[in-house]
C-alpha positions in Angstrom: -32.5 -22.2 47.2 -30.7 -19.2 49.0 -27.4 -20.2 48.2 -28.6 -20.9 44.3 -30.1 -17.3 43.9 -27.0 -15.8 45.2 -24.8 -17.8 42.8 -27.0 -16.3 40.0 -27.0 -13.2 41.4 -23.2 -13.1 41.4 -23.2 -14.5 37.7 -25.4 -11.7 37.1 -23.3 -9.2 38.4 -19.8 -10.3 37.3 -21.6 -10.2 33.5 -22.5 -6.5 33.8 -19.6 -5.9 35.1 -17.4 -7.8 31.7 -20.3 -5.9 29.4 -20.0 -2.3 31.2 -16.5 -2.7 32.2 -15.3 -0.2 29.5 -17.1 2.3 31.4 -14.6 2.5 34.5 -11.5 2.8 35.2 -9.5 0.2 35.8 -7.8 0.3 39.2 -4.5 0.2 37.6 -5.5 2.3 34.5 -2.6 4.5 34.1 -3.4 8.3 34.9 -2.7 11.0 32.7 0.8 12.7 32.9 1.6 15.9 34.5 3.0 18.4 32.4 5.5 21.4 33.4 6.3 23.7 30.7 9.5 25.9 31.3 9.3 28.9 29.1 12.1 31.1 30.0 12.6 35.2 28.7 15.1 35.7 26.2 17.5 32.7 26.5 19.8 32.5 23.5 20.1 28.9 22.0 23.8 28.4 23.3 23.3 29.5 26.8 22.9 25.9 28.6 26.2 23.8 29.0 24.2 20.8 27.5 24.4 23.4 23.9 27.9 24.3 24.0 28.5 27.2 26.8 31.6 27.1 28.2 30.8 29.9 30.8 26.9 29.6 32.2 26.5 26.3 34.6 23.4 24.4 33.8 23.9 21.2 35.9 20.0 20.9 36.2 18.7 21.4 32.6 21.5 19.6 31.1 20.7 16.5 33.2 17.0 17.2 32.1 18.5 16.5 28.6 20.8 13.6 29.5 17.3 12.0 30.7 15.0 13.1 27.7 15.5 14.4 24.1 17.2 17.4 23.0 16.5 19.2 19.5 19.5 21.0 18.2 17.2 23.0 15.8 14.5 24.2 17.5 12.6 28.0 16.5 10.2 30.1 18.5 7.4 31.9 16.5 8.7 35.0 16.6 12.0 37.2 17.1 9.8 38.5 20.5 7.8 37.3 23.1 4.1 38.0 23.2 3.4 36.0 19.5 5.8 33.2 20.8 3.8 33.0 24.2 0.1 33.4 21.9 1.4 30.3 19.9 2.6 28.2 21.9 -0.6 28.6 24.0 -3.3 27.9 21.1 -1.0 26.0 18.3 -1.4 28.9 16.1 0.8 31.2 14.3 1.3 34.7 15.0 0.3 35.5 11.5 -2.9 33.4 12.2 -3.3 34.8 15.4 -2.5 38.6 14.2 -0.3 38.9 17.4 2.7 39.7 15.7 4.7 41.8 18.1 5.5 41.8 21.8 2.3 43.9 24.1 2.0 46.8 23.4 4.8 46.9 20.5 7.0 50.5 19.0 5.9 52.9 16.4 8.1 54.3 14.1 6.2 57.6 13.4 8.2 58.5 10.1 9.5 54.6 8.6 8.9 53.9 5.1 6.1 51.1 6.0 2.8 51.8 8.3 2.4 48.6 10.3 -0.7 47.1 10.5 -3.4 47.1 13.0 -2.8 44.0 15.0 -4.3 42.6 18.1 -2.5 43.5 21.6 -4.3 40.8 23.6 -5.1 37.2 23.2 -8.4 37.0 22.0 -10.9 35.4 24.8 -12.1 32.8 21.9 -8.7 31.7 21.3 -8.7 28.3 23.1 -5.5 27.5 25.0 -3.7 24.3 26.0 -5.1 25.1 29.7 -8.3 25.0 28.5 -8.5 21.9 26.0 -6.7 20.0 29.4 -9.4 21.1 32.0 -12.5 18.9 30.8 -9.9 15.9 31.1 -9.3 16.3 35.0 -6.2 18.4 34.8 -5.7 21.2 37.7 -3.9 24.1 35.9 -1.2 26.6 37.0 0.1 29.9 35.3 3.5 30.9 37.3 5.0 33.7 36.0 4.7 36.3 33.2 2.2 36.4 30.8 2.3 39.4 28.9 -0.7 38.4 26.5 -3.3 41.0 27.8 -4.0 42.7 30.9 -7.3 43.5 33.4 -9.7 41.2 31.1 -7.3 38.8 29.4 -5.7 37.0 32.6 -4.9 33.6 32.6 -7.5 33.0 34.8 -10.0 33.4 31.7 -7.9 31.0 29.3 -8.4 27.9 31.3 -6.1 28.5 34.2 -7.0 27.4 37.5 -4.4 30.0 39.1 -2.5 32.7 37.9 0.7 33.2 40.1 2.9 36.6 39.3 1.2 36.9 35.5 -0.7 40.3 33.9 -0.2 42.6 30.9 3.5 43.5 31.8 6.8 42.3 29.7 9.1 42.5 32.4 9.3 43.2 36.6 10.6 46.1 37.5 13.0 43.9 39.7 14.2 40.8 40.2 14.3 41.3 43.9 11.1 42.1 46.6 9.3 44.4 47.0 8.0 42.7 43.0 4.7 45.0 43.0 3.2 42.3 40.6 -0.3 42.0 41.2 -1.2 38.3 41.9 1.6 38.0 43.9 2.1 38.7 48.0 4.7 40.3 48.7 7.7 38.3 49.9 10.5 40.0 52.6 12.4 42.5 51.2 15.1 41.0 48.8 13.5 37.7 48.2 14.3 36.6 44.6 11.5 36.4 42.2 12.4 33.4 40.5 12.9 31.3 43.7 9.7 32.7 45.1 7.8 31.6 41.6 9.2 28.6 42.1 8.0 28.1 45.6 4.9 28.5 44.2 5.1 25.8 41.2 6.4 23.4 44.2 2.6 24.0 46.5 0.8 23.8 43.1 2.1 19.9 42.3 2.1 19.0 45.9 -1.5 20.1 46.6 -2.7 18.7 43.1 -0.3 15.6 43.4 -3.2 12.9 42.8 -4.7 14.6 40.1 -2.9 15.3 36.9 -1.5 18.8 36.6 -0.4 21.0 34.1 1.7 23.9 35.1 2.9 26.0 32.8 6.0 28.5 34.1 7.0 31.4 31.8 10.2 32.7 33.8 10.6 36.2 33.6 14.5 35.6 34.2 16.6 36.5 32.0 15.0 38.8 30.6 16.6 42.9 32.0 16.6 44.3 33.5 19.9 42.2 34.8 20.2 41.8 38.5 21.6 38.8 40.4 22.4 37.7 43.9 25.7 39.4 45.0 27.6 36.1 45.7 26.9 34.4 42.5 27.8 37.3 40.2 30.8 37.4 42.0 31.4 33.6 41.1 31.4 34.6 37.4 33.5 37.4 37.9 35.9 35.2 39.6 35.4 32.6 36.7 35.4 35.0 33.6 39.0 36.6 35.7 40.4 32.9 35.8 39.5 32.0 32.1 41.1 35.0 30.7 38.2 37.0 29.8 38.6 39.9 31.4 38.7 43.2 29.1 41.7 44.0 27.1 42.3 46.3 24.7 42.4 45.1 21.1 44.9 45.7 17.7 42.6 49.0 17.3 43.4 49.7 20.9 39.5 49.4 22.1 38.2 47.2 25.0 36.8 44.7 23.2 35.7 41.3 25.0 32.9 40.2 22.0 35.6 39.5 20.5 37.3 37.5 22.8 35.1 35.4 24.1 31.3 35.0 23.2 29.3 35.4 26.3 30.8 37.4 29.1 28.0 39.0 30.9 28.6 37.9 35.0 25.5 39.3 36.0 23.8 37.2 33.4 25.2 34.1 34.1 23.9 34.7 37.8 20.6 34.7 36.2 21.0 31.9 34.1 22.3 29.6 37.4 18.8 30.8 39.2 17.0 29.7 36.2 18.8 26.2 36.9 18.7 26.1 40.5 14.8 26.6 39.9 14.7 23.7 37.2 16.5 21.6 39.4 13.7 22.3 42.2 11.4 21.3 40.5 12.7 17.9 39.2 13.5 17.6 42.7 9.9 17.7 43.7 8.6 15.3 41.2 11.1 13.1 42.9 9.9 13.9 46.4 6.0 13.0 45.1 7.2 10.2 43.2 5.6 11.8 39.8 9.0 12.2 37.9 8.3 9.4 35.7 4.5 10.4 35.2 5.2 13.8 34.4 6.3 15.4 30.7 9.2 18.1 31.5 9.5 20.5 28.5 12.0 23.6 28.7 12.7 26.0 25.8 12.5 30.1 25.4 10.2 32.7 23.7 13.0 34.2 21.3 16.9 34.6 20.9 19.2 35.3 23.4 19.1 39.5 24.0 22.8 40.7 21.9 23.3 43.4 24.9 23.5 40.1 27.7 24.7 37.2 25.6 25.9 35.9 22.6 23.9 33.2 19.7 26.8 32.2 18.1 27.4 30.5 15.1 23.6 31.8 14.8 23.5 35.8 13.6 22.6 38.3 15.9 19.5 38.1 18.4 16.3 39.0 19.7 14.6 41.5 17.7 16.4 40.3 14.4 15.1 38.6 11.0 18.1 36.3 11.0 18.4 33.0 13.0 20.0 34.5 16.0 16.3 36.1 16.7 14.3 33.0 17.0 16.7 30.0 17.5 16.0 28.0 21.0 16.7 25.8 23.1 14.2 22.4 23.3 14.2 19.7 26.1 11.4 17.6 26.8 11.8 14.6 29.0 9.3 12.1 29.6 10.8 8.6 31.3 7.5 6.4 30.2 7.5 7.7 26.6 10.8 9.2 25.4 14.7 7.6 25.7 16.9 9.0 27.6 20.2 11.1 26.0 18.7 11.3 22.7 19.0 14.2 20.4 16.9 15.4 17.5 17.9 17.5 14.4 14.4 18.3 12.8 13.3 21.3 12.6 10.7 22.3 15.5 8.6 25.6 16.5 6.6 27.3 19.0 3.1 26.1 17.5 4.0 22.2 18.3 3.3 22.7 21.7 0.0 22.0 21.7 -0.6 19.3 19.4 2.3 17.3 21.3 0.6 17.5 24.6 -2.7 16.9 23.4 -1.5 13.4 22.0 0.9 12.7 25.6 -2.5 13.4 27.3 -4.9 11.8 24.9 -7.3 14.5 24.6 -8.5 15.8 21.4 -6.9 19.5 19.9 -9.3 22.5 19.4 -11.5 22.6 16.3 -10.0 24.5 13.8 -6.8 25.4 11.8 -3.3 24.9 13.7 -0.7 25.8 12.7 1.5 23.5 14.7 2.4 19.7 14.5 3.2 16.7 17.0 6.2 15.8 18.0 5.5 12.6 19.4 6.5 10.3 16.6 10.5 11.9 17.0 10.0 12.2 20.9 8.9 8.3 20.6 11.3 7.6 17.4 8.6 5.8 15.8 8.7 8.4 12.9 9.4 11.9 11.3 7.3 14.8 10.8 5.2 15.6 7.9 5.5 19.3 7.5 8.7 20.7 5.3 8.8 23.7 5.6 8.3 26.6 9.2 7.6 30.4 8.0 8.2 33.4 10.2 6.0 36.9 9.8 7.0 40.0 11.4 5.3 43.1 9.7 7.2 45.6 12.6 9.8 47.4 12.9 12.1 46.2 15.9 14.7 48.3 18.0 17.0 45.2 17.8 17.1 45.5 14.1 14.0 44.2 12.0 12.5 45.6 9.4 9.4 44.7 8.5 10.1 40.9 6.9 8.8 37.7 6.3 11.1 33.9 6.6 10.6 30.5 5.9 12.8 27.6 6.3 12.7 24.5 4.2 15.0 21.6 4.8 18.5 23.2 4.6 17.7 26.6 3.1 16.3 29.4 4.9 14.8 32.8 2.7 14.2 36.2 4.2 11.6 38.8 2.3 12.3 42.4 3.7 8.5 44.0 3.2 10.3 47.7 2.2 11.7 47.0 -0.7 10.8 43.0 -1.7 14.5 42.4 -1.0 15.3 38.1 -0.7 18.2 36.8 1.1 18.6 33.1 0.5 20.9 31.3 3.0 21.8 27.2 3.5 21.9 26.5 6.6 23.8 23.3 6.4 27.0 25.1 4.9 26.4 28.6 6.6 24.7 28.2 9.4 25.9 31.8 10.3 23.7 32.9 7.3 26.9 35.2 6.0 26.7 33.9 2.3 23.5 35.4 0.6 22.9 32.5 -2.6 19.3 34.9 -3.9 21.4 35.9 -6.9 23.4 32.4 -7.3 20.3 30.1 -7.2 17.4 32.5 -8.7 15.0 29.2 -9.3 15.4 28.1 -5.4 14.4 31.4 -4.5 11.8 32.5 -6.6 9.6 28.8 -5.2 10.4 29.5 -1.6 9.4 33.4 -1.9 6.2 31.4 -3.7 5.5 28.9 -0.8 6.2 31.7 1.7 3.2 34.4 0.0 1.0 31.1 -0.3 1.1 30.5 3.3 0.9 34.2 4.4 -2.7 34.2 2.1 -3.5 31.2 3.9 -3.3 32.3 7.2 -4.7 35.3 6.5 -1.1 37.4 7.6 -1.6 41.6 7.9 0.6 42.9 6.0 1.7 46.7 6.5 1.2 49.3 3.9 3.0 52.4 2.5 3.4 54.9 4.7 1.5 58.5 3.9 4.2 60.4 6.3 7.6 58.3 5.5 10.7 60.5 5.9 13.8 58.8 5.9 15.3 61.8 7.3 13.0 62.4 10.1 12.6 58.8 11.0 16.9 59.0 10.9 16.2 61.6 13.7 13.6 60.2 15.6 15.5 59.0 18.5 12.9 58.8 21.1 10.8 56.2 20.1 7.4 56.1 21.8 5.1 53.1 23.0 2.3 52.4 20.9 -0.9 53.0 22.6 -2.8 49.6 23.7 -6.0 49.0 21.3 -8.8 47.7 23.2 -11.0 44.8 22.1 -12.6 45.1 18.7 -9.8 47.2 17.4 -6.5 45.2 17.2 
């Protein structure tokens, strides 16, 4: 009779076991993927090898593209870093968002427009990427800046686990130790910053390797100030010397090497090979804990390559400007169980994306509420296209590198531009000028009068600030002002 009532008893057991068996994990469930998100400081579209340099080595990220996807028309939120780094975190515009400048911005005391008053922190409520991946098992990492708030707004209160080198700051004061960053122990004197952040990406994933991780890694590099190791600016001397590229006096007898050849900067390109070598670190150490195919690799930048350090050609100008030059990137994301290797995507992608794409890769569920981003996953996966037509920009500053206040949006082919000071359009296809030299407004009045519609329907939507007329504008004393002062940082409640 024993024997019998243990045969039961196993019946009984394997039947609770087929009923509840929904309710664990299957031994060979497959875990969630790791995520490391490269956001690097004012990298200009066309400074990786894999997007058409012909001076800066990228061995690293240009295999991370040979191995995943590549979009070729990829847009940061904003012409400057702090709204770039606020959406990409929460999938919401900077318009949304009101963080429309970089922390703590420039006044213009006399300018024709008064900006608005905007938020200088990311608001505690906001709920970020970190945070949305915690309750699903995910250890999570902040390495690097963060410039989105200081004492009160760390990444430590957004859903990070550990915040590495990151506070209110927009830049370090050197590239080299002594770093003074708070956060961060001090390495020997001349350790480089970006090897040592990368150091500490490399413990993160080892000590969290069985456990998905999400580390996110905003690079300060290359954003200035500009300072390199010796030996490998010397490299690009040597290299810019052999191509021809040295200095030489043009037709109007002045030294002029923009002219000659695009990007130039030797120091720079040191940078840019750091920013590699650190890429290629880390790829290396997904191979060492055997989580490369587990783990989603995305690398793109905050805003358009800095004019004084490189060059965004055939795009105009750079950081700090309205045009394309000021908020085309690069885009890589490589994931071996999800997304083909070598394949390349024209659609049209932005900051905001971020986290609707690696809520879907990690199957958990996006914030409540309005975002302003979409997936990507149907073109990383090629199973379809994405459902949005049209991206919009809003910058209500004035920006050193150029900007007036303005608002942008792109839709298919054609991109419009609406300066705030004087309701100005410039209408520009992209397909046939991609250099956006060729203003169509006046040629194609029915185009632009629907996109300047679509473009004030979605800044009512989203609830954009918009600046107002300036009580003491004085063309001649703003002319004069030369030393243009830091805004003051509004505290909470205020912005």
């Amino acid at each position: 009779m024993s024997g019998l009532r243990l045969a039961i008893l196993g019946l009984v057991v394997l039947a609770v076991l087929s009923l509840g068996g929904s309710a664990a994990p299957a031994a060979d469930a497959p875990r969630k993927p790791n995520i490391v998100y490269f956001l690097i400081d004012d990298l200009g579209f066309t400074d990786l090898g894999c997007m058409g340099s012909k001076l800066y080595e990228t061995p690293n990220i240009d295999r991370l593209a040979a191995e995943g996807m590549k979009f070729t028309h990829a847009y940061s939120a904003c012409t400057v870093c702090s709204p770039t780094r606020a959406a990409t975190l929460t999938g919401k515009s900077p318009a949304r968002l009101h963080i429309t400048d970089y922390i703590p911005g420039r006044e213009r005391r006399f300018a024709k427009l008064k900006v608005p008053e905007w938020t200088m922190y990311l608001p505690l409520a906001e709920t970020t990427i970190a945070e949305v991946l915690k309750p699903a098992g995910y250890a999570t990492a902040s390495v690097g800046k963060w410039h989105l708030g200081g004492e009160g707004f760390e990444p430590t209160r957004q859903g990070f686990d550990v915040n590495i080198g990151g506070d209110g700051r927009g830049a370090p004061a050197s590239y080299f130790a002594p770093y003074n960053i708070p956060g961060l122990a001090e390495g020997p004197a001349g350790e480089s910053l970006t090897e040592r952040l990368t150091v500490e990406a490399e413990k993160f994933m080892e000590e969290n390797r069985d456990r998905p991780f999400f580390v996110y890694f905003p690079h300060y590099t290359v954003h200035t100030p500009l300072e390199a190791k010796p030996e490998v600016v010397a490299k690009y001397e040597a290299k810019i010397a052999k191509l021809g590229l040295t200095p030489k006096a043009n037709a109007t007898g002045v030294r002029d090497l923009q002219t000659q050849h695009p990007q130039r900067n030797a120091v720079y390109a040191a940078m840019i090979e750091s920013c590699d070598d650190s890429v290629g670190r880390i790829l290396a150490a997904l191979e060492r804990l055997k989580l490369t195919d587990d783990t989603i690799v995305v690398f793109t930048g905050d805003n358009g390559g800095l004019m004084s350090s490189t060059d965004n050609r055939p795009a105009r100008v750079g950081k700090g400007s309205e045009y394309e030059g000021g908020v085309r990137v690069p885009l890589i994301v490589r994931y071996p169980r999800a997304v083909a290797a070598g394949t390349s995507s024209d659609a049209a992608t932005i900051s905001m994306d971020a986290l609707p794409t690696l809520c879907e890769f990690a199957g958990v569920p996006p914030p409540v509420g309005p975002l302003d981003g979409e997936s990507l996953v149907p073109l990383l996966k090629q199973t379809g296209k994405l459902a949005r037509t049209d991206l919009f920009w809003h910058y209500p500053h004035y920006h050193a590198g150029g900007a007036t206040p303005y608002g942008a949006i792109r839709s298919g082919d054609w991109r419009l531009i609406e300066y705030y000071e004087d309701d100005r359009i410039e209408l520009y296809n992209l397909r046939d000028d991609e250099g956006e030299q060729n203003n169509l407004a006046a040629a194609d009045p029915t185009r632009a009068d629907e996109l300047r519609k679509r473009l004030h329907q979605w800044r009512e939507k989203v609830g954009a600030q918009m600046p107002t007329p300036n009580p003491q504008a004085d063309a001649a004393k703003d002319a004069a002002d030369k030393n243009v002062r830091k805004a003051k940082v509004r505290r909470p409640g205020v912005g």
